[in-house]
C-alpha angles and dihedrals in degrees: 000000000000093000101044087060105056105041093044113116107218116118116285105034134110098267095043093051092044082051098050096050090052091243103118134032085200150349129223133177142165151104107329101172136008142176134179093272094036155019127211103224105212130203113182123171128175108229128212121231093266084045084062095062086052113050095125084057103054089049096055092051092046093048090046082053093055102049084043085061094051095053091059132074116248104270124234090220086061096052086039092060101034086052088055089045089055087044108046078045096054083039098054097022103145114248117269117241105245092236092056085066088050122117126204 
């Protein structure tokens, strides 16, 4: 949920504002790590040179995403369309190549 967020393009979202202001190529985030007792949650983002000089900035924008986030109850539209992305995947998945199912 988290990670769809912040790394959707749409206007007003994290990615979109760190774009516009010519600070990232590109956003990603997500699960990096994880164990039976925890999970490492990632957000990497490849800076621009500008972005480089503004790195305590865009901190300070991704962490105030993030409690935003938190503020806010979890929203219907963001299961909806992660449920269609999971679906058209599984739908138009290319087919796997049958030695790739073998086992030794």
């Amino acid at each position: 949920y988290i990670s769809h967020l912040l790394g959707h393009e749409s206007e007003g979202s994290l990615l979109s504002l760190l774009k516009a202001k010519g600070w990232v190529d590109s956003l990603c985030a997500g699960e990096s790590a994880s164990a039976s007792d925890f999970s490492l949650f990632e957000l990497q983002m490849a800076l621009t040179e500008e972005g480089d000089n503004k790195v305590g900035e865009i901190l300070r924008l991704a962490f105030a995403c993030l409690n935003m986030l938190r503020a806010s109850p979890p929203s219907e539209w963001v299961f909806e369309e992660s449920r269609s992305l999971a679906e058209m995947g599984f739908l138009y998945k290319e087919q796997d190549e049958p030695m790739d199912a073998a086992n030794s």
